[in-house]
Structure formats: C-alpha cells, structure tokens
Backbone as JSON, one array per atom type, in Angstrom:
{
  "sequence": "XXXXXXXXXXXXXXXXXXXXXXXXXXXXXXXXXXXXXXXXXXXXXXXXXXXXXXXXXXXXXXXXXXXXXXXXXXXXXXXXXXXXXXXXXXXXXXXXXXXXXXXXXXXXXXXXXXXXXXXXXXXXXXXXXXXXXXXXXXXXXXXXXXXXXXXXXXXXXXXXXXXXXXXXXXXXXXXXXXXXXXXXXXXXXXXXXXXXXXXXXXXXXXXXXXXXXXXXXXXXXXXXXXXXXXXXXXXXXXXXXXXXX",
  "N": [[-71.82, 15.29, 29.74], [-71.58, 17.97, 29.12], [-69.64, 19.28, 30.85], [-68.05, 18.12, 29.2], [-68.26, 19.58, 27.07], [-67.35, 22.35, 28.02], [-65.17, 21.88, 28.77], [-64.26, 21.56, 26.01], [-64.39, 23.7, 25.05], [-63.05, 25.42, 26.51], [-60.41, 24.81, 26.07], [-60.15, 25.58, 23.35], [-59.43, 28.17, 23.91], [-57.0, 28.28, 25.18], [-53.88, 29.65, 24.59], [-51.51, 28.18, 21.47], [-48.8, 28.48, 22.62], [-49.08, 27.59, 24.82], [-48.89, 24.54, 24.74], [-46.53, 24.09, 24.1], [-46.08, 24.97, 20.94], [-44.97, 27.76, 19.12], [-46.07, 31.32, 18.77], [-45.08, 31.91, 15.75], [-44.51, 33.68, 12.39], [-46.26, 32.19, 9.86], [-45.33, 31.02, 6.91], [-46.71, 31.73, 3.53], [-47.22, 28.26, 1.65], [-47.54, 27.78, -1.0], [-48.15, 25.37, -2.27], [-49.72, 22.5, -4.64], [-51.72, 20.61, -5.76], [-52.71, 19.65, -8.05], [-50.11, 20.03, -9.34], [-48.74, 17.53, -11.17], [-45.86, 16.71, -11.57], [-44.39, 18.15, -9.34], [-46.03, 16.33, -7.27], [-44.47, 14.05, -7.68], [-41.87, 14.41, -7.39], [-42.02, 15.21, -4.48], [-42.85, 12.89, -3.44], [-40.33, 11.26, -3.85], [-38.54, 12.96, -2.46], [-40.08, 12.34, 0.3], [-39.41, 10.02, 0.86], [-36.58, 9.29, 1.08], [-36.0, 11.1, 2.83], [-37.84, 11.12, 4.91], [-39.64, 8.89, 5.44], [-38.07, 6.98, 6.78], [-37.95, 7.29, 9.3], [-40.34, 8.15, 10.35], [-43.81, 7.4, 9.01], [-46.43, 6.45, 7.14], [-48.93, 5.51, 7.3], [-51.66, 4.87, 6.6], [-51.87, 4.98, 3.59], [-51.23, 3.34, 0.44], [-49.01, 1.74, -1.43], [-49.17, 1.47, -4.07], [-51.62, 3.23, -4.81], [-50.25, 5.56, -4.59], [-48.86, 5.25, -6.69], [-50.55, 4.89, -9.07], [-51.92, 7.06, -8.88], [-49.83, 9.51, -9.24], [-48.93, 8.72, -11.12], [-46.76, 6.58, -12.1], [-45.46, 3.32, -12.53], [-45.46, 0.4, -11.33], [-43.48, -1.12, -10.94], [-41.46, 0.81, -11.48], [-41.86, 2.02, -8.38], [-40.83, -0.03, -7.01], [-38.51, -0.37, -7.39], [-37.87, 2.61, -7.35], [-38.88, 3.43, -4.69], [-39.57, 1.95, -3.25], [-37.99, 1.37, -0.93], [-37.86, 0.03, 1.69], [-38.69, -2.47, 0.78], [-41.01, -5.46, 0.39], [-44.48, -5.25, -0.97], [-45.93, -3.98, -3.92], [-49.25, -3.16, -3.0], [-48.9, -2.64, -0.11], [-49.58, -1.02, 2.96], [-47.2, 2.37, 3.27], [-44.71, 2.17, 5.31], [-42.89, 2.9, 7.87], [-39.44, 2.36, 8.57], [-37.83, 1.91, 10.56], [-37.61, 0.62, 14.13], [-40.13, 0.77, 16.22], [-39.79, 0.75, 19.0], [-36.41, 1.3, 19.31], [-37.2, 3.85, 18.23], [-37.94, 5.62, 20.2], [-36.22, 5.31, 21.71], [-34.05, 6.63, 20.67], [-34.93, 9.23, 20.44], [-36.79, 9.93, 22.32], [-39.3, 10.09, 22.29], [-42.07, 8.22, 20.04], [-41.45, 8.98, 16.25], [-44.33, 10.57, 14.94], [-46.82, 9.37, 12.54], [-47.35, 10.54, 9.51], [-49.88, 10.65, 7.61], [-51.59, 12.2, 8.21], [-50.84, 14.64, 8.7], [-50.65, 16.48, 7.34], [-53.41, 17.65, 7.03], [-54.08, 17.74, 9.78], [-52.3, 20.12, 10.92], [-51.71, 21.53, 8.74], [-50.77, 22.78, 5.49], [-48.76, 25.58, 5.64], [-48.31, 25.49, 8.06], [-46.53, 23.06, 7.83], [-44.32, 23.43, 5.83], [-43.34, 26.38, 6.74], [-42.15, 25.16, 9.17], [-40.28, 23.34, 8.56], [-38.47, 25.07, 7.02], [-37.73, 26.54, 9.55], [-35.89, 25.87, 11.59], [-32.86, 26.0, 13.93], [-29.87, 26.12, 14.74], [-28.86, 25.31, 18.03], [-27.31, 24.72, 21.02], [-28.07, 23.75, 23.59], [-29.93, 22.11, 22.87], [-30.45, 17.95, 23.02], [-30.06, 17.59, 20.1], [-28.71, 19.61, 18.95], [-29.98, 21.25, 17.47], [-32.95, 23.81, 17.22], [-36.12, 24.83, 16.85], [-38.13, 27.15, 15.07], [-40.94, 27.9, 14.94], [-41.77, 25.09, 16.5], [-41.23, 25.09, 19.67], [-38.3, 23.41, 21.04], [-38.28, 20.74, 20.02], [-38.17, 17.28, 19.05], [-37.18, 16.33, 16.89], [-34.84, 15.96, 15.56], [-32.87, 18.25, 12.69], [-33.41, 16.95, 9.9], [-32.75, 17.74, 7.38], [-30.43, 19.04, 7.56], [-28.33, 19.01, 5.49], [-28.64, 19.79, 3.29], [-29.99, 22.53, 3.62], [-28.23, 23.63, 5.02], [-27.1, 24.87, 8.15], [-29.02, 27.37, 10.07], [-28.7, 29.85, 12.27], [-29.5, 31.59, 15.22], [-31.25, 34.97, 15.46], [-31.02, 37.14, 17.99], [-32.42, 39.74, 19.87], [-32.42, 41.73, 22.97], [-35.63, 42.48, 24.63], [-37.21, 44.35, 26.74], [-39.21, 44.53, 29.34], [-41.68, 45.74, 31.87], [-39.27, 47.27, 32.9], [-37.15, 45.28, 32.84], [-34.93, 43.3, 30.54], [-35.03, 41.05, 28.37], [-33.96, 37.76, 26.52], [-34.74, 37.66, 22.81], [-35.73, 36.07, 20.36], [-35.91, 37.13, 17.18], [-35.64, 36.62, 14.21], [-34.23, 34.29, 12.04], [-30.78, 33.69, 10.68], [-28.15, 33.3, 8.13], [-26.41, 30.21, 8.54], [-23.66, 28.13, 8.63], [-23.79, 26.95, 5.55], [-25.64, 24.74, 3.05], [-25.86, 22.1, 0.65], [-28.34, 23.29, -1.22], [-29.36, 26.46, -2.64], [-31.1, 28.73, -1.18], [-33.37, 29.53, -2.16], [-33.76, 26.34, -4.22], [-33.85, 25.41, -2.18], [-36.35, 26.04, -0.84], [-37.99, 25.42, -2.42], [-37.76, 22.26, -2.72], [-38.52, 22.33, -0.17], [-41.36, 22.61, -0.48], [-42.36, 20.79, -2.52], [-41.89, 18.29, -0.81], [-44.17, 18.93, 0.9], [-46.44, 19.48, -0.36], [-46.57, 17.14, -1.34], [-47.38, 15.62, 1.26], [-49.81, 16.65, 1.77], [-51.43, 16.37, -0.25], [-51.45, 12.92, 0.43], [-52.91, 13.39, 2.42], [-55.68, 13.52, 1.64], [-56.05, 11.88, -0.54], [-58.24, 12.03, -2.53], [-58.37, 14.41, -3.0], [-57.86, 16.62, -5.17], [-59.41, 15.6, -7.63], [-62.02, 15.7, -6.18], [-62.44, 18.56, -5.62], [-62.51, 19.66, -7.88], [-64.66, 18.35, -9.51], [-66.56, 19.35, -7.31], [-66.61, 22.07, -8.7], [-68.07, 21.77, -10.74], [-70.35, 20.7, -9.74], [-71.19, 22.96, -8.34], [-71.96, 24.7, -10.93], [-73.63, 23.12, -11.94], [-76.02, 23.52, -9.67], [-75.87, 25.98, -9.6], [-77.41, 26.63, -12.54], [-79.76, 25.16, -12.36], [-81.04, 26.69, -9.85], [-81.84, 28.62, -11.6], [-83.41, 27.27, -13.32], [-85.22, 26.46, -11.87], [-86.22, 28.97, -10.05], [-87.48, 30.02, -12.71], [-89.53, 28.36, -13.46], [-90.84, 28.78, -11.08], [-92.03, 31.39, -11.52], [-93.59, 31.31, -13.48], [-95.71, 29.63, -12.73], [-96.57, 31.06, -10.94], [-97.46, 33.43, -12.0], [-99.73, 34.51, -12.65], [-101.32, 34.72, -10.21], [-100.01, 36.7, -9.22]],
  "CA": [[-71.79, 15.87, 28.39], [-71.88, 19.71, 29.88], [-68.53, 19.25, 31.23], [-67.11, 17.46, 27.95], [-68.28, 20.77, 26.13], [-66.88, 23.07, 28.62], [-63.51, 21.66, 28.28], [-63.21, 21.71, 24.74], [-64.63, 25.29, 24.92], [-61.75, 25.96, 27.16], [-59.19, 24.34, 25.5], [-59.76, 26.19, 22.1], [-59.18, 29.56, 24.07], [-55.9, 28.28, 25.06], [-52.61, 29.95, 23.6], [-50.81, 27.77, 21.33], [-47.89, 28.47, 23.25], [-49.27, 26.78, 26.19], [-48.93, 22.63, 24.18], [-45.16, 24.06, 23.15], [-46.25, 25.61, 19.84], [-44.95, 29.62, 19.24], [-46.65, 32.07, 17.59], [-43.83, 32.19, 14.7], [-45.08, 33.86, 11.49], [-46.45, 31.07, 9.22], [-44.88, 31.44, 5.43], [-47.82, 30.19, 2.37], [-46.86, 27.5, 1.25], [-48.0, 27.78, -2.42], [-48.35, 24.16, -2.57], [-50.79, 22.7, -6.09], [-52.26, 19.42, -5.89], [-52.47, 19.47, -9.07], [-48.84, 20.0, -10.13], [-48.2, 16.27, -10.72], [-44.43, 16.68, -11.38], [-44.0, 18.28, -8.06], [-46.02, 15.33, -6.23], [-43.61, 13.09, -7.94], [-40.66, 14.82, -6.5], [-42.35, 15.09, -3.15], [-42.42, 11.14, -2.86], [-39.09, 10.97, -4.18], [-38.26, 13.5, -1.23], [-40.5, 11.87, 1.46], [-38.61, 8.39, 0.89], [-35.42, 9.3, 0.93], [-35.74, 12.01, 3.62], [-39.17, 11.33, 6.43], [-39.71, 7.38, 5.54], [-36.66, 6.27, 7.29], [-38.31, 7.3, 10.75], [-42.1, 8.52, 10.08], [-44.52, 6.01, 8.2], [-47.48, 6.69, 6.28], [-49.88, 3.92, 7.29], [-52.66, 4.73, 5.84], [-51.04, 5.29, 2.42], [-51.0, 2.37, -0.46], [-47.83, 2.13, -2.47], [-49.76, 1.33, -5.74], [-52.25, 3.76, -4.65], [-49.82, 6.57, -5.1], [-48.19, 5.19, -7.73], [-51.72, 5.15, -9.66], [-52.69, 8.78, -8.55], [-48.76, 9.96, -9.73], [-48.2, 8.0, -12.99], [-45.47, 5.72, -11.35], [-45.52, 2.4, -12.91], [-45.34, -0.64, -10.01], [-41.88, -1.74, -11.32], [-40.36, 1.96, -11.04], [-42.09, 1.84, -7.43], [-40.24, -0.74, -6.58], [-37.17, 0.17, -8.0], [-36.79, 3.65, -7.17], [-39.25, 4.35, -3.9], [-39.59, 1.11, -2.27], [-36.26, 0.48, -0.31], [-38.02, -1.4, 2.67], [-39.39, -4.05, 0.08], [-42.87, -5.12, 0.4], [-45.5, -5.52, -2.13], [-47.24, -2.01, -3.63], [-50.48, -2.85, -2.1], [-48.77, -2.73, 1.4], [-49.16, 1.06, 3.27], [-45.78, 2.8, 4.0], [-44.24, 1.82, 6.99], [-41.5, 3.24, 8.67], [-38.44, 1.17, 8.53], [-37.35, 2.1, 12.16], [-38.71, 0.02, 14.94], [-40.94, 1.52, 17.24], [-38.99, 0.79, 20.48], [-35.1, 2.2, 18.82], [-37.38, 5.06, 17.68], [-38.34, 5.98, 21.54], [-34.92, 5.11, 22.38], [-33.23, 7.5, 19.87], [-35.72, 10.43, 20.25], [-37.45, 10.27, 23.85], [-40.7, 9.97, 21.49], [-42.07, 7.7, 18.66], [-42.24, 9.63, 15.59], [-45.59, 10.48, 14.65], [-47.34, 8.9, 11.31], [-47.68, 11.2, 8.71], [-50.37, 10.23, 6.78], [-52.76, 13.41, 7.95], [-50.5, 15.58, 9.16], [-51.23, 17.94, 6.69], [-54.59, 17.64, 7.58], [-54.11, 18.06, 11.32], [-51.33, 21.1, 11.15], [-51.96, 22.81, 7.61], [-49.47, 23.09, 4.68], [-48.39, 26.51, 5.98], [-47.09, 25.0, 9.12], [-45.19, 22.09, 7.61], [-43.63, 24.49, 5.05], [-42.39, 26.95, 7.67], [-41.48, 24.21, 9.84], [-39.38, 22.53, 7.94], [-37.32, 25.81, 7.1], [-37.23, 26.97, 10.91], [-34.48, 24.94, 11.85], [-31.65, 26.58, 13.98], [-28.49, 25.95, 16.2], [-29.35, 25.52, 19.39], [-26.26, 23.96, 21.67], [-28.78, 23.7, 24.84], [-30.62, 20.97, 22.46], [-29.92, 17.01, 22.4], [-29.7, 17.2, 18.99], [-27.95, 20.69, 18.77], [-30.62, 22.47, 17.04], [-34.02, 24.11, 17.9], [-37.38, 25.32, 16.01], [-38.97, 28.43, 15.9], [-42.54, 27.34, 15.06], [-42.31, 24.5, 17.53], [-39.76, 24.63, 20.51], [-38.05, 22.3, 21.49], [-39.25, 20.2, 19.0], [-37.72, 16.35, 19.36], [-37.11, 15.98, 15.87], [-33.44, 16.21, 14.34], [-33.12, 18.54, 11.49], [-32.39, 15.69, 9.28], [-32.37, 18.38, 5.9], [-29.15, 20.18, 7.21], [-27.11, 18.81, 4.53], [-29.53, 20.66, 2.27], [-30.22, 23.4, 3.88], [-27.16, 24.12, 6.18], [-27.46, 25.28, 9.97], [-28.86, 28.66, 10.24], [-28.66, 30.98, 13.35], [-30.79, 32.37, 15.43], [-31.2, 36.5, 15.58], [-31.36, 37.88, 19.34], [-32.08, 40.95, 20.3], [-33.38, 42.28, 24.05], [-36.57, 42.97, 25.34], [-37.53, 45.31, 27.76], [-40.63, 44.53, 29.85], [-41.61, 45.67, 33.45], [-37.77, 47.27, 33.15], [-36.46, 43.68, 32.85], [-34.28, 43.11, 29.77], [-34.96, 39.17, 28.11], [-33.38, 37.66, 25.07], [-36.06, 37.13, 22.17], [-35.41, 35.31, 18.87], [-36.55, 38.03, 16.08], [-35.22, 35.84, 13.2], [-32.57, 33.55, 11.02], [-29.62, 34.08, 9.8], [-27.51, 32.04, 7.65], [-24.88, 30.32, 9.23], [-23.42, 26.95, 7.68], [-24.35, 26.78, 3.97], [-26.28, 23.57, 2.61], [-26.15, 21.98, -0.82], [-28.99, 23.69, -1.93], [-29.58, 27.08, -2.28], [-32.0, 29.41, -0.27], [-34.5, 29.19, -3.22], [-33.84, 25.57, -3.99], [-34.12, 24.38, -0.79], [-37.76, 25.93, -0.54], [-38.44, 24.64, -3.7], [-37.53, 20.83, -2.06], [-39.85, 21.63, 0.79], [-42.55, 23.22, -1.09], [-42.46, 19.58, -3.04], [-42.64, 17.5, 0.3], [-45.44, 19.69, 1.76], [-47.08, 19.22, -1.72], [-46.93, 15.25, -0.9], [-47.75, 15.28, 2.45], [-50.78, 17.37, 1.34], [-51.91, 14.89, -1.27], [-51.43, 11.61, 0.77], [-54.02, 13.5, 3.45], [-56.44, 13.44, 1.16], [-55.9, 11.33, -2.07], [-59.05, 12.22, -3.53], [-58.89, 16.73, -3.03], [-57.71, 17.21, -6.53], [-61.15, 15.12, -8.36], [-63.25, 16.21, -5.21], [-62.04, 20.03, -6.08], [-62.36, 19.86, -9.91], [-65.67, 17.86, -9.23], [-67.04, 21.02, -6.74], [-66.69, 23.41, -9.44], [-69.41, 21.48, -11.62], [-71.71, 20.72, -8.83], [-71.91, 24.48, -8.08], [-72.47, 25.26, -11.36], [-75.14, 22.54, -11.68], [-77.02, 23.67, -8.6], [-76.73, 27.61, -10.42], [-78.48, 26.5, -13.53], [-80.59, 24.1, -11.73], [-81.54, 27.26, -9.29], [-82.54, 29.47, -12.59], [-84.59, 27.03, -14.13], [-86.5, 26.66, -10.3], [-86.94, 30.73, -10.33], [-88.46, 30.37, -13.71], [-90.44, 27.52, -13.26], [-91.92, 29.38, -10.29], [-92.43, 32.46, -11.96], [-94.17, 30.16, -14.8], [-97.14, 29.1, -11.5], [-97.34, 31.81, -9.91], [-97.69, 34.89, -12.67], [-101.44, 34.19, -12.91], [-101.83, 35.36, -8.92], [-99.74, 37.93, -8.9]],
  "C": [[-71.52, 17.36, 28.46], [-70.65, 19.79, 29.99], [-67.85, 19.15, 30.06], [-67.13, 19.29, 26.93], [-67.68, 21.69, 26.77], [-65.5, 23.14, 28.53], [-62.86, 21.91, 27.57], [-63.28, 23.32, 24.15], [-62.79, 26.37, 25.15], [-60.4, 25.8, 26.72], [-58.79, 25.06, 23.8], [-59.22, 28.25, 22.98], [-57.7, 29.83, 24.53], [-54.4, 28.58, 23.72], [-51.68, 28.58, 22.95], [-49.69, 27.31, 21.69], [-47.94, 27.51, 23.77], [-48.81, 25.48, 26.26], [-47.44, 23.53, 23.65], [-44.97, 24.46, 21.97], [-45.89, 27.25, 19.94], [-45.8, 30.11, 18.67], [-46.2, 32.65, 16.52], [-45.63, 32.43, 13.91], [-45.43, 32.27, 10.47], [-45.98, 31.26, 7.51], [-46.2, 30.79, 4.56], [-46.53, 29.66, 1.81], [-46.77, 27.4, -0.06], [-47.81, 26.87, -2.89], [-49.2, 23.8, -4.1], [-50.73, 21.25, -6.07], [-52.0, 18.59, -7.29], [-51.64, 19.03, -10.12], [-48.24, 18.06, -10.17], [-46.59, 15.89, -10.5], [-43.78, 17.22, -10.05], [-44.52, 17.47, -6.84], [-45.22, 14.56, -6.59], [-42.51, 13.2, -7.34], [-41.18, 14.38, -5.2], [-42.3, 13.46, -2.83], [-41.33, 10.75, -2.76], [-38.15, 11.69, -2.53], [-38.56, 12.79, 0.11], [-40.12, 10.57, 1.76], [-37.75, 8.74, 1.2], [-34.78, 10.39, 2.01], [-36.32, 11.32, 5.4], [-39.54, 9.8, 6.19], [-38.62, 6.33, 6.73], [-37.43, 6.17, 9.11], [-40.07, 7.52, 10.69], [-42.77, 7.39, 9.46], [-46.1, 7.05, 7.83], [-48.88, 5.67, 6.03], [-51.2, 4.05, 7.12], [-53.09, 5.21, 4.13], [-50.73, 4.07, 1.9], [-49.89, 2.9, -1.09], [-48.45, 2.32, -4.03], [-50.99, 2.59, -5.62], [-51.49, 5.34, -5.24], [-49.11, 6.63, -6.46], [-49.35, 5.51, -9.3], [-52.06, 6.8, -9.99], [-51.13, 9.42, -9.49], [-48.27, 9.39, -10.82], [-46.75, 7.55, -12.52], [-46.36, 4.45, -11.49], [-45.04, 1.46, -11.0], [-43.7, -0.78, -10.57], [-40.77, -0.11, -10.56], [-40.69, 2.49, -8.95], [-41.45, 1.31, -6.33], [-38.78, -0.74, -6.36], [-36.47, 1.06, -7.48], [-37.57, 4.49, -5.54], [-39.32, 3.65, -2.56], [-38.96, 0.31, -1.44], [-36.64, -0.28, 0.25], [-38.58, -2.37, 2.16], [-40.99, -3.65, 0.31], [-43.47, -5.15, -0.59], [-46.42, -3.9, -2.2], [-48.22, -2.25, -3.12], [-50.15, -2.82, -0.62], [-48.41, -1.08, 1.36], [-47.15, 1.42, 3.21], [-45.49, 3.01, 5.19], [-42.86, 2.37, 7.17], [-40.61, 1.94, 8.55], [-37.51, 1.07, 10.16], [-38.56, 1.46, 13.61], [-38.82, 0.89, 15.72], [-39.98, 2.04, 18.78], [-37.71, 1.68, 20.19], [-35.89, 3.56, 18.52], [-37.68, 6.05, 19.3], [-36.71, 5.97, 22.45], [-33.93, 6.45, 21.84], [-33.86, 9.08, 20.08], [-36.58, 10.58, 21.39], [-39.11, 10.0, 23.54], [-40.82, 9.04, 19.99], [-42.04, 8.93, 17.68], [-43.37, 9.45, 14.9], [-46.33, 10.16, 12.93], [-47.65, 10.25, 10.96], [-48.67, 11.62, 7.47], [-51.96, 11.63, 7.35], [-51.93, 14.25, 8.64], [-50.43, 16.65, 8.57], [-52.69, 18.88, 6.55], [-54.6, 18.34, 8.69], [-53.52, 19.61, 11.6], [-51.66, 21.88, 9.37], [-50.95, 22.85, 6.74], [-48.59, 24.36, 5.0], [-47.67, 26.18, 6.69], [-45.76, 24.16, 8.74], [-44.12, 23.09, 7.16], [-43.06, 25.39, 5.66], [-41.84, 26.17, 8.66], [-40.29, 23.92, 9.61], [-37.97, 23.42, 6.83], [-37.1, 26.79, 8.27], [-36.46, 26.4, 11.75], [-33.39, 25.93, 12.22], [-31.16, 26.23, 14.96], [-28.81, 26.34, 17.32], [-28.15, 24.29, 20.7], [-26.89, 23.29, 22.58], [-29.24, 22.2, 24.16], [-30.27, 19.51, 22.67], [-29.35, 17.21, 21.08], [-28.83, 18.43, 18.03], [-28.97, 21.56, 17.46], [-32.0, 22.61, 17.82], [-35.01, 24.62, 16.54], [-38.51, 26.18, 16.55], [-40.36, 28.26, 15.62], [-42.73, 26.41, 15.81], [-40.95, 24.21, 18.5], [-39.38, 23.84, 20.58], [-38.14, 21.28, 21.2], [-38.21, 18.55, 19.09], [-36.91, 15.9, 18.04], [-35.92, 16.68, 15.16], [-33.56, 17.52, 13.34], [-32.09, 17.75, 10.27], [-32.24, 16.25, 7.51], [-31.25, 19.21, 5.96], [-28.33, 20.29, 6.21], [-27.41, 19.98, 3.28], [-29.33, 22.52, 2.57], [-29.29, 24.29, 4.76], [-27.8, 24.61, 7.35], [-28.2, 26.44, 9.59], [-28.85, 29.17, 11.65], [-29.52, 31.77, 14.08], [-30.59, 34.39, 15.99], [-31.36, 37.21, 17.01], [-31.71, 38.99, 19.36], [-33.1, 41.17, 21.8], [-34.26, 42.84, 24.12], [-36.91, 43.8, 26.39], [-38.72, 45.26, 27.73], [-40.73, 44.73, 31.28], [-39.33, 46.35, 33.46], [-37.0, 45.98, 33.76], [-36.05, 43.42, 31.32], [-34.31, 41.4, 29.65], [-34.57, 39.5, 26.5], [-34.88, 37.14, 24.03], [-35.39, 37.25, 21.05], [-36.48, 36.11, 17.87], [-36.69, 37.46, 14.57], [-34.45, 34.72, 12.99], [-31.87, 34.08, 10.66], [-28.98, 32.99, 8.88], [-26.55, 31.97, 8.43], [-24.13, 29.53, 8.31], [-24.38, 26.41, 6.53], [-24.36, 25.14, 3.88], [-25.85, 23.05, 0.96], [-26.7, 22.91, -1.5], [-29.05, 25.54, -1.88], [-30.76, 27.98, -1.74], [-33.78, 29.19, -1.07], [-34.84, 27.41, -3.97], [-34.24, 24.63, -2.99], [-36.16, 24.95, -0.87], [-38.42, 25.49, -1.14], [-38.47, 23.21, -3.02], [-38.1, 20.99, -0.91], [-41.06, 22.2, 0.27], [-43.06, 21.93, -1.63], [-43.1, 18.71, -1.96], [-43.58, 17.92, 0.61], [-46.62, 19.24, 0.77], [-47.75, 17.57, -1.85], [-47.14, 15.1, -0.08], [-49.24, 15.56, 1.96], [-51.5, 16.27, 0.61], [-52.21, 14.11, -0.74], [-52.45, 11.8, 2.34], [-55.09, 13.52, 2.83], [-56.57, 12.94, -0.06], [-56.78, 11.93, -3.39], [-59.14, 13.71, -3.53], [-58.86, 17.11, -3.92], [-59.11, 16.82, -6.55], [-62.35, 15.32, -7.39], [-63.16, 17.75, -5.32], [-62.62, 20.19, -7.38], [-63.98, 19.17, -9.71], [-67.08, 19.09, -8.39], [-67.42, 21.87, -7.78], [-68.11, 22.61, -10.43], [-70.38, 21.02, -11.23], [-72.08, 21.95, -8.59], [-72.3, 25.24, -9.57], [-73.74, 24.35, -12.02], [-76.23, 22.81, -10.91], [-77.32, 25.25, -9.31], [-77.74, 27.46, -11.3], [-79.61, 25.73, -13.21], [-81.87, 25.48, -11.0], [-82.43, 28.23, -10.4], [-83.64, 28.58, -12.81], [-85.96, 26.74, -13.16], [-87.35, 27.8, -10.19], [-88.04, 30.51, -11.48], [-89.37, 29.57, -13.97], [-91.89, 28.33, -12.0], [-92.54, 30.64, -10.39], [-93.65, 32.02, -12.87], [-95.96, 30.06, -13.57], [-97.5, 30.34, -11.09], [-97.7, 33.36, -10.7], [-99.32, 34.79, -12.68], [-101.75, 35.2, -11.24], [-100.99, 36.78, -8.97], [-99.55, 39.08, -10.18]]
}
C-alpha cells in the first residue's frame, strides 16, 4: 500500500510532456451547459463528425434526446445513421479491429472525456491541428504530439501551418513551434469554425455528466438553504444561551 502511494505521488510530479502531452497554451472554452441550442448542434456535430470512429457507450440515444428536446422519430431520422433502437448507447460504427488497423490504436470512447481532459483541452485540441509531412496522416498537434488521430475537420477548418523560429540553448540553435498560421482555407471561417467546436466541446461536456446542469441549478438552493438554515441555528443559540452569558 506504501509503495502504491509512492508511485502515484511520483507520477503526479511528472511533466506532462513526459506521456506525449506539451505544455501548449490551453484556450477557455466558454462552453454553457445550459445553452440547449448549442447542445443540439453539438450532437448534430458529434454524429456526423467523431461517431463514425469514437463511440459513446455509456450514452442513451433517448436519453439525450430527452435532456435536448429531440423527439425519438427526429433521432432516428436525423442522428441515428447506424440504426438501432434509442434506448441503445452510441456505438461507433467502425469495428474495433479496422480501427487498430487504420490508426495503430483503437479510438478511445468518448463518453468522459471531458471529464478526464477538461473542456479547455478538447477546445484547443481540436483547433491545434497542423501540417506535418513527417506524420502518417500528414498533420501534427500542438497540445498533443504526435497525436494518432487524423484531423478529420480539415474541410472545415483548412490545414494551418506551423510557425518556427530558433532557439538558442547551451549555444545550440533548435527549431521550436511558437504558433499557427493559416495555410489552406476551410469552409468555415476562423470564427465559425470555433463556434462548431465550441458546440462539440459543449456536447462532449454534457454527455460526461448528464445530470451537471440540475445538479448546478440544484447547488445554488442547497447553499442557500444551509445559509438560512445556519441563521436560524445562530439565533436559536443565542435564544439558550443569553441567560448565561
């Protein structure tokens, strides 16, 4: 047990770097639980974009359709290409094995990864995308190197570029990635496009915690139950004890 704690001691003092993660700036996200018209998009996005290879398996279809005011019929209609019945999770439509075959790695379920990594990360993630020739897949990512994962929003977002400029350390000159640039323009533009991942992030976010909105909004009137609760304690005990003192 001594050991087990020692480890994980040790392992939080480790640099990000170290597991393949940079220390890129993180953008907010300015995600809103709340906003229901932007989780509606975000599903509409996360089907039609991160379903195809990712899965969501611990995610009801009717479940979201409930929480987002999406009738079962329009569910079916307009979210549920791989078939299936709304009470079945969201499953990837890519088998497991072709997905190891195509990518050296399964891709990883998505159903807390906003949990696990933070809306900040996804959200700069998912516009750190740049040309990288060295790559399989001819790009690279500056929040996570090397990163296995396509950038399957180029159409959107076009290529961008990455910024060089030399270092000087120990009088040794290295190349270091300062920024983006634009390179090859997308559909969308620069503000659109963040808008369309601000949405997904927004639904990833959500589908890690279904219940955060009414457990949030719920918070705020337990703390002010426990305030008025705490006054009428004070004055109750003021009430006993004025006689002694």
């Amino acid at each position: 047990m001594l050991i087990k704690k020692i480890f994980l001691a040790a392992m939080m003092l480790v640099p990000a770097a170290a597991f393949g993660e940079s220390a890129a700036h993180l953008d907010h996200a300015g995600t809103d639980i709340n906003n229901q018209a932007s989780l509606q998009r975000g599903a509409r996005n996360f089907v039609n974009y991160c379903l195809g290879c990712h899965s969501a398996k611990y995610v009801r279809w009717n479940r979201v359709g409930a929480d987002l005011g999406i009738s079962e019929e329009d569910l079916q209609q307009n979210l549920m290409f791989t078939g299936g019945k709304p009470f079945d999770t969201m499953q990837s439509a890519m088998p497991h094995a072709q997905a190891i075959e195509w990518f050296g790695v399964a891709p990883p379920d998505l159903s807390l990864i906003a949990r696990s990594r933070g809306v900040d990360y996804l959200y700069t993630f998912l516009r750190s995308f740049y040309a990288d020739a060295s790559r399989p897949n001819g790009v690279n990512n500056l929040v996570l190197p090397n990163a296995a994962m396509p950038h399957v929003l180029a159409d959107l977002q076009g290529v961008r570029t990455a910024r060089i400029e030399l270092v000087t350390h120990d009088g040794q000159a290295t190349p270091h990635i300062v920024g983006l640039a634009d390179g090859a323009p997308g559909t969308l533009s620069a503000e659109e496009y963040d808008s369309f991942v601000r949405d997904t992030v927004n639904f990833l976010d959500y589908i890690g915690e279904p219940v955060k909105a009414k457990r949030q909004s719920m918070g705020i009137w337990v703390v002010l139950f426990l305030m008025v609760f705490w006054l009428f304690t004070y004055l109750l005990k003021k009430e006993y004890w004025k006689d002694i003192h």
